[in-house]
N, C-alpha and C positions, 0 to 999 in steps of 0.2 A: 504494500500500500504506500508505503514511503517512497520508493521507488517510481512509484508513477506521477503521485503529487510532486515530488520534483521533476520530472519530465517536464509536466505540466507549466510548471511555474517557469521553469528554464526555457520552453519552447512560447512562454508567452509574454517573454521579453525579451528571449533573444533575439541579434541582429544577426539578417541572412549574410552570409561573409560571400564576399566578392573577391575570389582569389586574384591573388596576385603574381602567384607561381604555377602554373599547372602541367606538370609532366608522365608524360606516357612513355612507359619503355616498353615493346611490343615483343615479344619472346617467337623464335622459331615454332614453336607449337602452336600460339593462336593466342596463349594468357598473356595479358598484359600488368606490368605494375602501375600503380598510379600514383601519385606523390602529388599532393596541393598544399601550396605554402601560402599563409598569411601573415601578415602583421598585427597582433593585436595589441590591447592595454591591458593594464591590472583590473581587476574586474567587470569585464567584459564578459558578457553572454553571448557566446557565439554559435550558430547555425550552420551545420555546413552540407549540403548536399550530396543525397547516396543512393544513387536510382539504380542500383542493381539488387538482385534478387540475390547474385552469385559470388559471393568473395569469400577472401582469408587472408591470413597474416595481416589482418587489421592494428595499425598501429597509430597511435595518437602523440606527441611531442609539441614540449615546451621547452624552447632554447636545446635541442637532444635530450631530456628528459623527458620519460614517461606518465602522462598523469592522467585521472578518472575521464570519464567519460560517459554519455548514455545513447545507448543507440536507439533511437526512435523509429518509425515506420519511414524508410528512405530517407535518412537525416540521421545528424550524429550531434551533438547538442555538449558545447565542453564551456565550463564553466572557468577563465582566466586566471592564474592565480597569481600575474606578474607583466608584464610589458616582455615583447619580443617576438618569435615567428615561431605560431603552431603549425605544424605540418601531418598531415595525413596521408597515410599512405595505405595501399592494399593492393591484392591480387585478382584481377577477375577475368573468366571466359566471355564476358555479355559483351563486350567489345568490338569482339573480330567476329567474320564470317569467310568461308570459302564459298566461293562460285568454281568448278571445274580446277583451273591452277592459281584462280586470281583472289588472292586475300584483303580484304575490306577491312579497315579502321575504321571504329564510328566514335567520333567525337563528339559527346551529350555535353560539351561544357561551353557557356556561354561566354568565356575569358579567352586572352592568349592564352597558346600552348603551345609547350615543345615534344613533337612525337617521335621516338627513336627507334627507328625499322631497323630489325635484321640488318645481320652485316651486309649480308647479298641482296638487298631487296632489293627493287628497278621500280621507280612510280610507274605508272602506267593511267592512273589518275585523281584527280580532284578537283575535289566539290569548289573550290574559292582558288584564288591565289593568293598564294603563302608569302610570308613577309619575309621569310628567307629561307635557303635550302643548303644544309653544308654536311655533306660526306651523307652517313645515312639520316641526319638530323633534320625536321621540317618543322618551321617553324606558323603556325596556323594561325589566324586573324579570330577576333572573335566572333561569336555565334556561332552554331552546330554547321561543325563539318564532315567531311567524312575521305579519306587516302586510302584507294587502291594500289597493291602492291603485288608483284609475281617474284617469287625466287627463281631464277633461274637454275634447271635440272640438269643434276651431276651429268657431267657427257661419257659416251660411250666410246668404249677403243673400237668399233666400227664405225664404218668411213660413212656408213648410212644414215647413221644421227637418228633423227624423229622418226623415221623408216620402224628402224629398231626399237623406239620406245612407243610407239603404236602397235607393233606387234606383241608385243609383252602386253600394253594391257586389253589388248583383245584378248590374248589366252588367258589373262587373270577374270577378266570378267565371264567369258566362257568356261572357265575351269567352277568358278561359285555359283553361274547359273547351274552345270551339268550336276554337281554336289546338294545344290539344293533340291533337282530331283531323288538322286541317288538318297539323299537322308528322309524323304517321303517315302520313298519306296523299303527302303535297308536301315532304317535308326543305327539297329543292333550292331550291323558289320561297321556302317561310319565310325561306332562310337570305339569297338575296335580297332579298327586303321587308325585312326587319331590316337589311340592310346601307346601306339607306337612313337612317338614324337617326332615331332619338326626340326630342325634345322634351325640353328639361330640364322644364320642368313637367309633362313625362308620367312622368317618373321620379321627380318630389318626388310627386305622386299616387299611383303605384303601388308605393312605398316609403316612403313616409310619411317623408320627407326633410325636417331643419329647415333653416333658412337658411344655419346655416355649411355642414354638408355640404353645400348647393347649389353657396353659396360657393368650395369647394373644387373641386367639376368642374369648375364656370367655370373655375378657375383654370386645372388641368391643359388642360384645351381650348386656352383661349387660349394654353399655353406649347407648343402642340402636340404635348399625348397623353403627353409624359411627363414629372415633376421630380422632383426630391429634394425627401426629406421635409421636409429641414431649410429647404429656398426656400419650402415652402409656411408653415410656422410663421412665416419670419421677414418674407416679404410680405404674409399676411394678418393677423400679429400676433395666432396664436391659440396658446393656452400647450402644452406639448408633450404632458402629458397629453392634453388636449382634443383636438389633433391625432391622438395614436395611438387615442384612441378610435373618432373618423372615420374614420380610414382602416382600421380592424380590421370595421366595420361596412357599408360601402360597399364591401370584400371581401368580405367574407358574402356578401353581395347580386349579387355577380357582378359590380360596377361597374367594381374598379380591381383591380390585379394589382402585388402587392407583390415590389419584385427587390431581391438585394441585390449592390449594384456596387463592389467598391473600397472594400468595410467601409463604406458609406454604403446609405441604404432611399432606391430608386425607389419613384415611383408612376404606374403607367403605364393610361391610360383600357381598358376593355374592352369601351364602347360606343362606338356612334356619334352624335353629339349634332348637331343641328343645329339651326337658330336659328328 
């Protein structure tokens, strides 16, 4: 009850904050981070806008320190407790969308901002003209816009290029049509043949898997099938963001199965891999 009554009271004085900082780092896989900086004063009720459904690693700061917060229905509501720049930051999928190969940034923010595409991206479009463009960095005007982006695909040591990667996913996608009859017909035998295992490089193939996610099967394999998150960060020395990104997408994908044991995250294989 207390709890709400200060919502209440903090959301009915607080002032909507008009960033002044607003940056997008756009990840190979689709998650974007987000990071909005403002300027406040000492007791300041501040507003700040959260229109996704989908996040984590939500994090709140004062001058780099950590302080309370309340999250309301798409709004985050933080009450000042000093002069200097609160910054919000978090992780979310509501952002991007793929069309075929072309990947879509949507930008819901009414401020400048700075979006930072993939090392290999290539614009290929947008919504406004950008106040400036430097290396993969684009710098966006305000009101809602939106940057289309294509990675360019790893090339082939055949001299036929596209040729070659048109045929591959013809026979990928006629391979999962013919299987989807086959598991209509046969469950029982599918689910035998599958139990024989894949190929990590049938899974970096047909998931378009980059090295660290590879990285990480491997790892779970060899620990046999299942570790904690926290062994995989600190034996492969991948940063923890990085880490939850992986394992949140290699979930998607059916690969691994996130448990939670003793207030710590397993990760436990959902294939069979073999060598």
């Amino acid at each position: 009850m207390r709890r709400i009554i200060a919502l209440l009271l903090l959301t009915l004085f607080a002032s909507f904050a008009y960033a002044e900082n607003v940056k997008l780092t756009v990840f190979p896989d689709g998650y974007v981070k987000v990071s909005v900086k403002i300027n406040v004063t000492k007791g300041e009720n501040v507003s700040i806008s959260l229109p996704f459904y989908e996040f984590s690693n939500l994090s709140v700061t004062l001058n780099g320190k950590e302080i309370p917060f309340i999250l309301g229905e798409n709004k985050i509501v933080v009450y000042s407790s000093g002069d200097g720049t609160l910054e919000v930051t978090y992780i979310t999928p509501e952002l991007t969308e793929k069309h075929g190969k072309t990947w879509k940034v949507i930008l819901p923010f009414n401020d400048t901002k700075e979006v930072v595409l993939p090392n290999d991206a290539v614009i290929v479009g947008l919504s406004g003209i950008p106040i400036s463009i430097r290396d993969n960095a684009v710098i966006m005007p305000k009101g809602e816009q939106y940057i289309e982006y294509i990675t360019p695909h790893i090339a082939t040591s055949s001299s036929t290029g596209n040729n070659v990667d048109l045929t591959l996913e013809g026979i990928l996608t006629l391979t999962s049509f013919a299987l989807g009859l086959i598991l209509g017909a046969y469950g029982s035998k599918i689910r035998i043949l599958f139990s024989r295992g894949v190929t990590l490089d049938d899974l970096a193939r047909k998931y378009n898997l980059n090295k660290e996610e590879q990285d990480v099967l491997l790892y779970i394999l060899e620990q046999g099938g299942r570790v904690r998150q926290a062994d995989i960060r600190n034996d492969l020395g991948i940063p923890r963001t990085t880490t939850w990104r992986i394992l949140k997408r290699l979930e998607k994908n059916g690969l691994v199965r996130l448990l939670k044991i003793n207030n710590e995250t397993h990760v436990e294989l959902r294939v069979k891999i073999k060598g």
